[in-house]
N, C-alpha and C positions, 0 to 999 in steps of 0.2 A: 524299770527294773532290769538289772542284768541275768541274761539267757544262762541259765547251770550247764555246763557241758555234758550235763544227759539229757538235756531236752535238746541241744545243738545237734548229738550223735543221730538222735532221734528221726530227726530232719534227714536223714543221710546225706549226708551235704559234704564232700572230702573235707576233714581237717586235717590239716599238716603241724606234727611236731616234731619232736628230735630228741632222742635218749641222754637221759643224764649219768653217767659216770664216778664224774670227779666234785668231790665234797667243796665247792666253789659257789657261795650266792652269788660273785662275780660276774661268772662265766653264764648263770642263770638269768641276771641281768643285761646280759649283752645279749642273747639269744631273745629274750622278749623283745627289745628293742630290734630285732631282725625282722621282726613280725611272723613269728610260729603262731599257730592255733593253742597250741598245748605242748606242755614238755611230761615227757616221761621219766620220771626218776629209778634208776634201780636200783634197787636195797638186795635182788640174786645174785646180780654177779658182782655190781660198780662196789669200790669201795669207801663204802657209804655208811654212816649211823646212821639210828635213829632222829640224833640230835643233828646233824649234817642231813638231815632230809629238812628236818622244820626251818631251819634255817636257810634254805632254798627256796622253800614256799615262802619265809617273811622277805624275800628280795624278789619273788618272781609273781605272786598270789597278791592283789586280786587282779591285775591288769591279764593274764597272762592262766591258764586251769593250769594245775597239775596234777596225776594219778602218780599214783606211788607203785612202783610190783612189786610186792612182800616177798622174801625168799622163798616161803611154803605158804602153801594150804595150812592155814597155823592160826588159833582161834586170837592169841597172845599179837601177836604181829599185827593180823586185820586189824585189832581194836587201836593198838598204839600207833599203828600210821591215821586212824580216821580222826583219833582224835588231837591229833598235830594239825588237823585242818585239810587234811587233802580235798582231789574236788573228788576224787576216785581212787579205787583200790584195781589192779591188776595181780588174780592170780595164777601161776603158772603154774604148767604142768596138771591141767585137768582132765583125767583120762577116763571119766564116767558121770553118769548121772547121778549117783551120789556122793562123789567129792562136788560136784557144783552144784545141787543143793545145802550141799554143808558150804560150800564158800560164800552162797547167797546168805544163808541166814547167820552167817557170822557178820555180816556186811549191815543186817538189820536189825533196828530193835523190835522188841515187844511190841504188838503182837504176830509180827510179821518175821521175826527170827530173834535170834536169842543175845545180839549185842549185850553185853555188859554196860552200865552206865558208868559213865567218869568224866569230870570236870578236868578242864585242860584248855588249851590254846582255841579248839574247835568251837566251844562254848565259851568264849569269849571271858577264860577263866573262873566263869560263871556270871559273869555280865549279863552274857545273852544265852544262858543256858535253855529257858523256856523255850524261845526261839526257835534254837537249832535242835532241841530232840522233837519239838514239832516239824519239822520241815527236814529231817534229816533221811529219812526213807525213802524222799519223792526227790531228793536233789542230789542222794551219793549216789554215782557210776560205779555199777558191779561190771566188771570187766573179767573174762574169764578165757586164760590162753590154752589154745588148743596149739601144743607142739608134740603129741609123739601119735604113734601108726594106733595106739589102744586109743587115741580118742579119736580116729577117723573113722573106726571101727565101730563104736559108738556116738557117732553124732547124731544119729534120730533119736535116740532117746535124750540128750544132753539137752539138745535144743527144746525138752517139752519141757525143762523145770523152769517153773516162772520169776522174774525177777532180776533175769540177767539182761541188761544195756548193753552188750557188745561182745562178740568173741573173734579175740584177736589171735591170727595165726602167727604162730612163730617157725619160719621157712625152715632157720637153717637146723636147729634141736630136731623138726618134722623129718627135715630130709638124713640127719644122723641117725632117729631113729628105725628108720627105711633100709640102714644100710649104704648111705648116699650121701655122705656126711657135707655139705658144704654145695653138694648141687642141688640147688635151688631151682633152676630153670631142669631139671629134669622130668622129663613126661610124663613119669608116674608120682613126682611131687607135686608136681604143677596138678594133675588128676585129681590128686589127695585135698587140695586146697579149693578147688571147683565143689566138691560134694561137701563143704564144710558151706560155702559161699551157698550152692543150691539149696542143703538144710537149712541154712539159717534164713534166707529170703522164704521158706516156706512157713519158717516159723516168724517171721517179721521182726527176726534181731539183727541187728546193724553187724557188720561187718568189720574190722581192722588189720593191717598187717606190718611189717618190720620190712624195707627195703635200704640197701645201702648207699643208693643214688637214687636221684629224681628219675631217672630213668628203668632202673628197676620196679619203680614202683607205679609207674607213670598206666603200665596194662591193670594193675587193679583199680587206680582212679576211674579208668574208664569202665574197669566194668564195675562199678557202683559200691566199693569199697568206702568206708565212712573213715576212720580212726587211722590215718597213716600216720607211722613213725619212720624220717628218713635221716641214715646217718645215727652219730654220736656225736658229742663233745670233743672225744679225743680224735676222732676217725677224721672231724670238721676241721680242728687244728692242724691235725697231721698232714692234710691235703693241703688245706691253705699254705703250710710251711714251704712244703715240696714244690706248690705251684711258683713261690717267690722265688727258692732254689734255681728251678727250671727255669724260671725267666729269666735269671740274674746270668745265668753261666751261657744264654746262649750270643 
């Protein structure tokens, strides 16, 4: 039987994937065959449908997890990306303990949170709907980003709501909202993101974070960082393009 990418996170074991952008199963397919861990889709910023996500998971899923980050904290969103299939939901912008017990229990059903029920893609159009509302609790990744200075401020209480698999830092939103817009590597962000890392190992939730190179990212692998996400789609392309450029002209 194949390992759910919340029991993998679990393990803390670095996964490596790379953000999705551009509404391309294509592009979703070249990148599993890269050998990612997991790809991130985003439905905040990329521009992306609803129906342009499920369609990336039917070219990328099951070889390959994918979580989706719903634009908001949004009961409407959470439901209609879990039931397109995802393996996990990412929500951003968590800035207290009771926006993340509301993101959990939109994440779950009955009797463990208040999921709406709806047949769809997830449920096997209702093929496998038994199935999957049994097993849906224990295998969907709640994921939950911590990017502004109000959730560093509350991360001891954020990390006591049960139910969350992973809180993934968002550097560069952290370091904007710091006043520090884009410095990532600065002292007092870098500080920011260490008490989010020591909360959540004290609370025994995995860790994730966004870096733009293997090398940015390469100091939180080592320190026991689970969930990385390196790069984008476009940002992969763009370098690649430039690398061919630079070789070509010299």
């Amino acid at each position: 039987m194949k390992t759910s990418l919340r029991k993998k996170i679990a393990q803390k074991l670095p996964l490596l994937g790379t953000m999705l952008t551009l509404p391309s199963p294509e592009i979703a397919e070249i990148l599993c065959t890269a050998g990612f861990d997991w790809l991130f889709i985003d439905l905040e910023h990329g521009a992306m449908s609803i129906r342009d996500a499920q369609t990336i998971l039917q070219a990328a899923s099951p070889q390959v997890a994918c979580v989706i980050r719903v634009p908001l904290n949004d009961e409407t969103w959470i439901k209609k990306c879990l039931d397109i299939g995802v393996s996990g939901i990412i929500v951003p912008q968590i800035q207290s303990a009771e926006e993340a017990a509301q993101a959990v229990r939109w994440c779950k059903y009955p009797p463990e949170g208040s999921r709406s029920v709806g047949i769809a893609r997830a449920q096997g159009y209702g093929a496998h709907f038994k199935e999957y509302v049994d097993t849906a609790n224990t295998e969907t990744t709640v994921i939950l980003q911590i990017e502004h200075i109000d959730a560093i401020h509350n991360i001891k209480s954020i990390v006591t709501i049960p139910g969350i698999d992973c809180l993934f830092i968002g550097p560069y939103d952290l370091s904007a909202s710091m006043g520090k817009i884009g410095q990532v590597n600065d002292p007092e962000v870098r500080d920011a993101i260490k008490k989010v890392k020591k909360c959540a190992d004290a609370a025994h939730i995995p860790t994730g974070i966004f870096g733009t190179s293997p090398e940015a990212v390469r100091p939180y692998i080592d320190d026991g960082f689970s969930l990385i996400a390196i790069n984008s789609d476009t940002m992969i392309l763009g370098d690649a393009a430039k690398e061919i450029i630079d070789a070509s002209n010299r």
